[in-house]
C-alpha positions as a Markdown table, in Angstrom:
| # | Residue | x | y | z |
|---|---|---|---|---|
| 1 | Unk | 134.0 | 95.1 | 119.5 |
| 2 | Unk | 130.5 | 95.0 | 122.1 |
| 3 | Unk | 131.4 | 92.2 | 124.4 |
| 4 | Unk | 128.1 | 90.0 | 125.1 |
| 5 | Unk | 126.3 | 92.2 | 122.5 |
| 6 | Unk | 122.6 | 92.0 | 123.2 |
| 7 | Unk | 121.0 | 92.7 | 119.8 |
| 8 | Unk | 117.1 | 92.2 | 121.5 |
| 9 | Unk | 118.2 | 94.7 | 123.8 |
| 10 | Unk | 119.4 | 97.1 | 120.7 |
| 11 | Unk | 116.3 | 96.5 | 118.6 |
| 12 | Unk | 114.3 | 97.6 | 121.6 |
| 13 | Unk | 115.9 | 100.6 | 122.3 |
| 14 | Unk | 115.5 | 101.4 | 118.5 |
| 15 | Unk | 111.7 | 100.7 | 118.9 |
| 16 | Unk | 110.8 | 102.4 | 122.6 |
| 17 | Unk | 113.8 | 105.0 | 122.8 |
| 18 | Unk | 112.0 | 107.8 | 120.4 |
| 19 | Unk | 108.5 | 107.3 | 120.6 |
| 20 | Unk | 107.5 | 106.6 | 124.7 |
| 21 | Unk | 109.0 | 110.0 | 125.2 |
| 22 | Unk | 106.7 | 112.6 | 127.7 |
| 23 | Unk | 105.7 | 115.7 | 124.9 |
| 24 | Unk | 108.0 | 118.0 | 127.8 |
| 25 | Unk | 110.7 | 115.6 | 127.2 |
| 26 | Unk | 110.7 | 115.3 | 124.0 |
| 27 | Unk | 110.5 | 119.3 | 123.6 |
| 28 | Unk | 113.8 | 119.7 | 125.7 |
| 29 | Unk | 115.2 | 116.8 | 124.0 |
| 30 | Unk | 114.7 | 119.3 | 120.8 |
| 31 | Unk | 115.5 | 122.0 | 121.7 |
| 32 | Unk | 119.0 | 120.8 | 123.8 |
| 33 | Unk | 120.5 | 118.8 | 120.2 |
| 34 | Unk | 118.8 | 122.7 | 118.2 |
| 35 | Unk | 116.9 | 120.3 | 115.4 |
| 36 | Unk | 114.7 | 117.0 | 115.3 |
| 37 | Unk | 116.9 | 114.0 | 114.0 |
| 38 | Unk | 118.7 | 111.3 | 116.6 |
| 39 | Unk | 116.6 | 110.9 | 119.0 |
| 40 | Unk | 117.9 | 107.1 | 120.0 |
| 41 | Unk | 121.0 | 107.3 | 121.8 |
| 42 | Unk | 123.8 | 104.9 | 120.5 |
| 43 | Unk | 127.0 | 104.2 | 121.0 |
| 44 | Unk | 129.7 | 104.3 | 118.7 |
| 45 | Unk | 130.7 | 101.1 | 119.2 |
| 46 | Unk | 127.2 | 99.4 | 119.0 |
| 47 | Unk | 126.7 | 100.9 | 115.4 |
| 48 | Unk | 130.3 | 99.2 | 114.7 |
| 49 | Unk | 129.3 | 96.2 | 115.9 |
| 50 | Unk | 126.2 | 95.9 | 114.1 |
| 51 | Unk | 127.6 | 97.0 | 111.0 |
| 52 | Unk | 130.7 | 94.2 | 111.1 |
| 53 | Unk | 128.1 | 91.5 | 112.3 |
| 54 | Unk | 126.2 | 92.1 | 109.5 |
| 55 | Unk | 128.5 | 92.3 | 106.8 |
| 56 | Unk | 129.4 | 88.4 | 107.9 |
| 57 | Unk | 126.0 | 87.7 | 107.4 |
| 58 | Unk | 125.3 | 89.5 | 103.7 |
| 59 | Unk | 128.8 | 87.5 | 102.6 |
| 60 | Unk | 127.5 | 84.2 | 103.7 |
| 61 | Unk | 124.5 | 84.4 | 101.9 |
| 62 | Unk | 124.1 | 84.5 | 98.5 |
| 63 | Unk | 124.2 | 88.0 | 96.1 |
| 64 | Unk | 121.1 | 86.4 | 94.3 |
| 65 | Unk | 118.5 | 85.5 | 96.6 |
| 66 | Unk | 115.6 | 83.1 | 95.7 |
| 67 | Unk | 113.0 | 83.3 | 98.3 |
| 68 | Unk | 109.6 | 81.5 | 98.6 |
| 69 | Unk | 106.2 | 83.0 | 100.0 |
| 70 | Unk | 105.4 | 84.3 | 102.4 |
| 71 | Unk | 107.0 | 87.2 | 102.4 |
| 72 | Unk | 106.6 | 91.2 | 103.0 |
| 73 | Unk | 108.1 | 93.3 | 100.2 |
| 74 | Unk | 109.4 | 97.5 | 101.0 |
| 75 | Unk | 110.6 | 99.8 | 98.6 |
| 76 | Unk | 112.2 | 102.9 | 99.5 |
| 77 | Unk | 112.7 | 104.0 | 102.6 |
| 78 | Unk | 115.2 | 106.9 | 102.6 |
| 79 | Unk | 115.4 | 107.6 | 106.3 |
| 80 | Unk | 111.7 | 107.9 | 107.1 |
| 81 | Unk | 111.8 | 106.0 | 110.1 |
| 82 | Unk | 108.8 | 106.7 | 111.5 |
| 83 | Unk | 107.0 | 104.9 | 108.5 |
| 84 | Unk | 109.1 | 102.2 | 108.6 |
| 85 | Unk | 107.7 | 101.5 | 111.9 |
| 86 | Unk | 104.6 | 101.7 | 110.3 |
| 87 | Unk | 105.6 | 99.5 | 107.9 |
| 88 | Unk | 105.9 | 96.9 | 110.6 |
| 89 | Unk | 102.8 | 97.2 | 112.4 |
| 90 | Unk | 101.1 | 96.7 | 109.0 |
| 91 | Unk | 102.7 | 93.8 | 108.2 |
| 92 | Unk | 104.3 | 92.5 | 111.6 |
| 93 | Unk | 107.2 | 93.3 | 113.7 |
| 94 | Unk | 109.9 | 90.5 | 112.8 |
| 95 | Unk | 109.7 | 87.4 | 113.6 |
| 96 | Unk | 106.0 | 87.3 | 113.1 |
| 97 | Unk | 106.5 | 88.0 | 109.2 |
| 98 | Unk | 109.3 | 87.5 | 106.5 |
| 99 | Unk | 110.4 | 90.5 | 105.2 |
| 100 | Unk | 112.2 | 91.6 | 101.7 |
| 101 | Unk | 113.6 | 94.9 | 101.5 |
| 102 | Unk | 114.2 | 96.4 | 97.8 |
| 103 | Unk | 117.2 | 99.1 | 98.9 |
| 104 | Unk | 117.4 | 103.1 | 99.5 |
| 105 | Unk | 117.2 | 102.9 | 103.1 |
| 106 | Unk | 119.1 | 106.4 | 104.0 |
| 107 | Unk | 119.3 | 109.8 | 102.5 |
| 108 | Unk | 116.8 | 112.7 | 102.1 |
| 109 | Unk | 115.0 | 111.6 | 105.5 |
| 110 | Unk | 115.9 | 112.9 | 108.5 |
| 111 | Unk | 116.3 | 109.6 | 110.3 |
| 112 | Unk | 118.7 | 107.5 | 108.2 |
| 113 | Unk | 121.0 | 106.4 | 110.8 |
| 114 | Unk | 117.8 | 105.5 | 113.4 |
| 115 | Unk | 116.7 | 103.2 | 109.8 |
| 116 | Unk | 119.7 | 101.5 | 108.9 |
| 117 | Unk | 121.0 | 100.4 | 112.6 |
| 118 | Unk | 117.3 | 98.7 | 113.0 |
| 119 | Unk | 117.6 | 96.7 | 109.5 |
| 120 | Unk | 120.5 | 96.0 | 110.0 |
| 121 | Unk | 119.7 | 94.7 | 113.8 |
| 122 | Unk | 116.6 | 92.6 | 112.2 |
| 123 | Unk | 119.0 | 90.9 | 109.7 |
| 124 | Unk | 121.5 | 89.7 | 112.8 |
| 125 | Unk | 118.3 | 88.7 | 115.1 |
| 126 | Unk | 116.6 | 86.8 | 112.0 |
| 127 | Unk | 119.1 | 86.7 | 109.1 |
| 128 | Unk | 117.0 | 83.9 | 107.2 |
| 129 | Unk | 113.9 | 85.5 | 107.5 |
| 130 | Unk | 115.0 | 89.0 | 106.8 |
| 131 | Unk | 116.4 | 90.2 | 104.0 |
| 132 | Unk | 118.1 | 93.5 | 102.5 |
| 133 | Unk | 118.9 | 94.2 | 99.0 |
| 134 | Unk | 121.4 | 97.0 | 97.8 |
| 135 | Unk | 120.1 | 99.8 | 96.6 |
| 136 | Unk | 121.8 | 103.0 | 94.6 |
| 137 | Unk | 121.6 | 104.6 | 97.9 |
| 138 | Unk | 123.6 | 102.3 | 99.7 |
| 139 | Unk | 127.1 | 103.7 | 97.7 |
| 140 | Unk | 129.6 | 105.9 | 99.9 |
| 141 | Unk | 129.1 | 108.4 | 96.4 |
| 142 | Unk | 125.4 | 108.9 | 96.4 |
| 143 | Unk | 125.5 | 108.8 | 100.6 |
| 144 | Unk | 127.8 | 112.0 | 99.9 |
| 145 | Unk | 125.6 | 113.7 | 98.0 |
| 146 | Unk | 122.2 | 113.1 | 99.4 |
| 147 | Unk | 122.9 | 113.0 | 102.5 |
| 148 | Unk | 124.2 | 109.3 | 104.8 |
| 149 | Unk | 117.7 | 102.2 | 93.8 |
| 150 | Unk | 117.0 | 98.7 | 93.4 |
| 151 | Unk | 116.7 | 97.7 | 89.9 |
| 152 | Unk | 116.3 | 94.4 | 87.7 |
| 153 | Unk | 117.5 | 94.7 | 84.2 |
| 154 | Unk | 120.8 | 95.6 | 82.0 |
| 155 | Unk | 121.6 | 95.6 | 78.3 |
| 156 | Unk | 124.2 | 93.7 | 79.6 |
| 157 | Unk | 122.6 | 91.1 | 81.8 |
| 158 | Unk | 122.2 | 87.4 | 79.7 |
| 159 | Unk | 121.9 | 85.0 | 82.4 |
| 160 | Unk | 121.0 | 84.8 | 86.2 |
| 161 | Unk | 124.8 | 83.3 | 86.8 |
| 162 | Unk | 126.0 | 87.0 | 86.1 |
| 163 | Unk | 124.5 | 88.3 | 88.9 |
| 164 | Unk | 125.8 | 85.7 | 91.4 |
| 165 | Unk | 129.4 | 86.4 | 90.0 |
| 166 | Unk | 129.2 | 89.9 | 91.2 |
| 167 | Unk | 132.2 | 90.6 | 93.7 |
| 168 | Unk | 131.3 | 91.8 | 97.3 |
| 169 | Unk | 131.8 | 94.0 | 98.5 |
| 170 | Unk | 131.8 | 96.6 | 95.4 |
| 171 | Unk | 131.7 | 100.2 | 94.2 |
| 172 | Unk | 129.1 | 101.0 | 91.9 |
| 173 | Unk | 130.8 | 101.7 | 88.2 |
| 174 | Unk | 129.6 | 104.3 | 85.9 |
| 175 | Unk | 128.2 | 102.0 | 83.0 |
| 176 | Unk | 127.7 | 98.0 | 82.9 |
| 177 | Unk | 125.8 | 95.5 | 84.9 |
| 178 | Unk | 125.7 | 96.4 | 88.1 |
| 179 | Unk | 125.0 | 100.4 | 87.5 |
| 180 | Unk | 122.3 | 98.9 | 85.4 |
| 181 | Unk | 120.9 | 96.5 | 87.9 |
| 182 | Unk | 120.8 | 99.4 | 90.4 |
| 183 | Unk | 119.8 | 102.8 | 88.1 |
| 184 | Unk | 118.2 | 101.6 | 85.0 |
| 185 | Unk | 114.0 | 102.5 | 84.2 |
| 186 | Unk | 111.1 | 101.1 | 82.4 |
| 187 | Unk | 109.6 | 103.7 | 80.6 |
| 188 | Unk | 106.2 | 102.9 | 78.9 |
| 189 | Unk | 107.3 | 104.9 | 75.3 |
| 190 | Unk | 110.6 | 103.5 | 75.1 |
| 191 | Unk | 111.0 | 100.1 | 72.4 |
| 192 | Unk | 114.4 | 98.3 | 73.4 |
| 193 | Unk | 116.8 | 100.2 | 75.4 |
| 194 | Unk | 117.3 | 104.5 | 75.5 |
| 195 | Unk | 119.2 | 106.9 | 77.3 |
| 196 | Unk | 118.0 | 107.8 | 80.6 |
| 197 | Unk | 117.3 | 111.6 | 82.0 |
| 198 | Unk | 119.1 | 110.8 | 85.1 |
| 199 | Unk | 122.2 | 111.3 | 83.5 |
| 200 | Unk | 123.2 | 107.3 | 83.9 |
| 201 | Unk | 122.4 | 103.8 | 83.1 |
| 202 | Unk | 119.2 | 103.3 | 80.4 |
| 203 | Unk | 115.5 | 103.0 | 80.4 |
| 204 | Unk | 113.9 | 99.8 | 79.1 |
| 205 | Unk | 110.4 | 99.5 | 77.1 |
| 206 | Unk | 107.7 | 96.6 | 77.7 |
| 207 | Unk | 109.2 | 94.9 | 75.3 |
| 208 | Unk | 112.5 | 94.2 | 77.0 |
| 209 | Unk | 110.3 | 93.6 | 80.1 |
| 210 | Unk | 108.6 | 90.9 | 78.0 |
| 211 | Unk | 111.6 | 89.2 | 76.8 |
| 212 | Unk | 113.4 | 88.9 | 80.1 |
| 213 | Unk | 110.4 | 87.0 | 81.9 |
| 214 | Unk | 110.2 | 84.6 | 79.0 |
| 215 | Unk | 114.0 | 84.2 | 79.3 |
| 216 | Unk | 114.2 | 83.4 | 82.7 |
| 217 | Unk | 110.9 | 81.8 | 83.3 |
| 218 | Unk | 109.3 | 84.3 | 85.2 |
| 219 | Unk | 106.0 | 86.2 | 85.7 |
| 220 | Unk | 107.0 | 89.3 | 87.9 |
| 221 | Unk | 109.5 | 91.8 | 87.9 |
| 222 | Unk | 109.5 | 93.5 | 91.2 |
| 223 | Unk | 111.3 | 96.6 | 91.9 |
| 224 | Unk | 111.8 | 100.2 | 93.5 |
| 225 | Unk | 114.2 | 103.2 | 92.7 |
| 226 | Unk | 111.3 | 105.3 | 91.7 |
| 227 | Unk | 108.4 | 107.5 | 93.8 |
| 228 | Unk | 104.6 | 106.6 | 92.6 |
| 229 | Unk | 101.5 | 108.0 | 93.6 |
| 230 | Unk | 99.8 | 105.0 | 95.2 |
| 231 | Unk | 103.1 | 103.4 | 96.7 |
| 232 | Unk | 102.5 | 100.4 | 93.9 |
| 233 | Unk | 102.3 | 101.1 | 90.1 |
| 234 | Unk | 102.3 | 98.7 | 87.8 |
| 235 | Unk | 103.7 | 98.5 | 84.3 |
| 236 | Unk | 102.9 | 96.7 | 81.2 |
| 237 | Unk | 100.1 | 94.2 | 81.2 |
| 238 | Unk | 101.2 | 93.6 | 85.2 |
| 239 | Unk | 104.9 | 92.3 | 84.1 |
| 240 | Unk | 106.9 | 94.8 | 86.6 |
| 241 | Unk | 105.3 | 96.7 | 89.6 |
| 242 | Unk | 107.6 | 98.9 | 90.7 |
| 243 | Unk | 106.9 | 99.4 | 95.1 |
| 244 | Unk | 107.7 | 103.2 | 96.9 |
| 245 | Unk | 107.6 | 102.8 | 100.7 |
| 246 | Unk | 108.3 | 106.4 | 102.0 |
| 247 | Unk | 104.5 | 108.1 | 102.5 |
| 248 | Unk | 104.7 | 111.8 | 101.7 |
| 249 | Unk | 108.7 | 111.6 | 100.4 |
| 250 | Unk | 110.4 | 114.0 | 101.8 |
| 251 | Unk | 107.4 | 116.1 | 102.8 |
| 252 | Unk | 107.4 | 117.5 | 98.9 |
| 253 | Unk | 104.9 | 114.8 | 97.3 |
| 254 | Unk | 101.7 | 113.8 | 98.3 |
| 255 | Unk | 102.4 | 110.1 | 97.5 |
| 256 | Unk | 101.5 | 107.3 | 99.5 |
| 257 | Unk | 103.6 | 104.1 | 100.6 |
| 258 | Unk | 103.1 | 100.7 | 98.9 |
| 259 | Unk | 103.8 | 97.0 | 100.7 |
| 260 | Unk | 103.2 | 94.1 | 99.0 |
| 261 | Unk | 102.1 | 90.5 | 100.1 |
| 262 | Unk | 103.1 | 87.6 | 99.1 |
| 263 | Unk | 101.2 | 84.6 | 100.5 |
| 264 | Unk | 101.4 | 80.8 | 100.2 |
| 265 | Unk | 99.9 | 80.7 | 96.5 |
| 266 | Unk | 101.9 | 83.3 | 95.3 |
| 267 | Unk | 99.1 | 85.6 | 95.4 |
| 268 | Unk | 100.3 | 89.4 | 95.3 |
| 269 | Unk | 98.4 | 92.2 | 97.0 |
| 270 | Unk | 98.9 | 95.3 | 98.7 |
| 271 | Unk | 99.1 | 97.3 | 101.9 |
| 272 | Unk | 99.0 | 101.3 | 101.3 |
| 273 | Unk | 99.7 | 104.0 | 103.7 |
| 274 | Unk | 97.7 | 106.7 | 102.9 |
| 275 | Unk | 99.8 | 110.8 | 103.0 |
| 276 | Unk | 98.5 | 112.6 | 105.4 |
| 277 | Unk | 98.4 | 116.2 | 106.0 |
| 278 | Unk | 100.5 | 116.1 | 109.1 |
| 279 | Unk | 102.5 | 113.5 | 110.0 |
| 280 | Unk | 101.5 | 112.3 | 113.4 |
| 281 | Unk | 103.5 | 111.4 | 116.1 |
| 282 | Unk | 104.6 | 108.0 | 115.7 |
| 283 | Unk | 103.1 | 105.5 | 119.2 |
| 284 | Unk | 104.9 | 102.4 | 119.9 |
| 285 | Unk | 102.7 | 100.1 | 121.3 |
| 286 | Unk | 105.2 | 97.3 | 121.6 |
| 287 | Unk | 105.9 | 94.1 | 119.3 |
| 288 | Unk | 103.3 | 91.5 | 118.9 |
| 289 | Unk | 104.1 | 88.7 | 121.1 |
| 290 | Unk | 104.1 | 85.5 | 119.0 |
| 291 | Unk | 104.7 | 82.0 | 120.2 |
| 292 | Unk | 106.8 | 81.0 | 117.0 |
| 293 | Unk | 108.6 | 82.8 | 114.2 |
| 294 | Unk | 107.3 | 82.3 | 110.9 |
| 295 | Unk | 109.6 | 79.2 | 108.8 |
| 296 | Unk | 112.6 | 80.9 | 107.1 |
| 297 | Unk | 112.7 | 81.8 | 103.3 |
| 298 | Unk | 112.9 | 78.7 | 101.6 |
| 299 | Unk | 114.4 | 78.5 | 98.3 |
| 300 | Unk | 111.5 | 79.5 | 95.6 |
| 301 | Unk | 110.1 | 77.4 | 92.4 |
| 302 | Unk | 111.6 | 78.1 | 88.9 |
| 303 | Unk | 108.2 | 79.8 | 87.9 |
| 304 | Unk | 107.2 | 83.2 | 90.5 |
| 305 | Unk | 103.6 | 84.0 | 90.3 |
């Protein structure tokens, strides 16, 4: 364990450590570790301690959050952490702005671990005014396979007090309520519930979409797990919009990244950052200084809008 661990000092470092790098330096700094990837220097001990002070943190609060505007909502992230930094200047470096993250924060991009220590610093620094949700992604499995989604229905899932029985922590099972939460798809053609071409869970029409809000006096199903064009695509009449965060994923699509707003009046709208051609080099030009953090989430209204 980090005696007298200075998590401002950590988040910092994460922040400044990559990007105020001289071009010669940062061309023998590539050329000395033979490929681009961690370029913050961290000790193994400060990642353990991060990752333990965390974990405290996720148990003591609850597996169903209910959160109330304002708030800044991510989708996928999958190691691009240049663009999460992006992410933050569009919307604010913590504490100026809450934040809501919708899972898939490592694998495919090149900078997972660079990602997940800086979430996972921000939860620690603010952990009522930053939140993380669990992703398929974030599964010792999938992190296997791809390298280190979130979703919002099941067949199986009746009542809220389902999810909040869910035991932490938890492997992900093959079939049932929490695969489902975290794999299922809506799929515009599909009535009720079908088999889904990813090999697991189901997709779910409009109809089931419909159903659920009415059931649980909601307006908005908001969700990520899947890559759109814009960043934000939205599905039947507005019900569901699902949010993809990672501008040009994995340098194979030309999609952008989507963030969405939520103010005050529960008014939704949305940040985009645009693909570009060639990524430029990210520039750190330091965290807004703010005299006060904004109020933590409070606990939201039975009707989301």
């Amino acid at each position: 364990m980090v005696q007298e661990f200075n998590i401002d000092a950590f988040i910092e470092r994460l922040l400044e450590g990559t990007f105020l790098l001289s071009l010669d330096h940062l061309i023998c700094l590539l050329v000395r570790c033979g490929r681009p990837g961690t370029l913050v220097e961290m000790k193994e001990d400060e990642i353990r301690y991060i990752c333990e002070k965390s974990r405290e943190i996720f148990l003591a609060q609850p597996i169903l959050l209910e959160l109330e505007a304002p708030l800044q909502i991510c989708g996928d992230i999958h190691g691009q952490y240049t663009d999460l930094l992006r992410l933050f200047e569009h919307g604010g470096f913590p504490p100026a702005s809450n934040y809501l993250f919708l899972g898939d924060y490592v694998d495919r991009g090149k900078q997972s671990l660079e990602t997940i220590c800086l979430l996972l610093a921000y939860k620690i620094r603010y952990p009522e005014n930053f939140f993380l949700l669990r992703g398929n992604h974030e599964c010792a499995a999938i992190n296997r396979i791809y390298g280190f989604y979130d979703e919002c229905l099941s067949p199986d899932l009746q009542n809220m007090e389902q999810i909040r029985r869910i035991l932490r922590p938890s492997d992900i099972p093959d079939t049932g309520l929490l695969c489902d939460l975290l794999w299922s798809d809506p799929d515009k053609d599909v009535t009720g519930w079908a088999e889904n071409d990813r090999g697991v869970s189901f997709t779910f029409g409009p109809d089931v979409v419909s159903k659920f809000l009415n059931r649980h006096d909601l307006d908005l199903i908001c969700r990520a797990h899947q890559v759109v064009e814009d960043g934000f695509e939205f599905f039947h009449r507005r019900q569901l919009v699902t949010l993809f965060s990672a501008p040009n994923y994995c340098g194979e699509f030309d999609n952008a990244g989507g963030m969405m707003t939520v103010d005050e009046n529960l008014t939704c709208s949305f940040q985009v950052l645009k693909p570009s051609e060639k990524k430029a080099k990210y520039q750190y030009h330091g965290m807004t200084p703010v005299t006060q953090q904004q109020p933590a989430a409070r606990v939201a209204q039975p009707r989301v809008t």
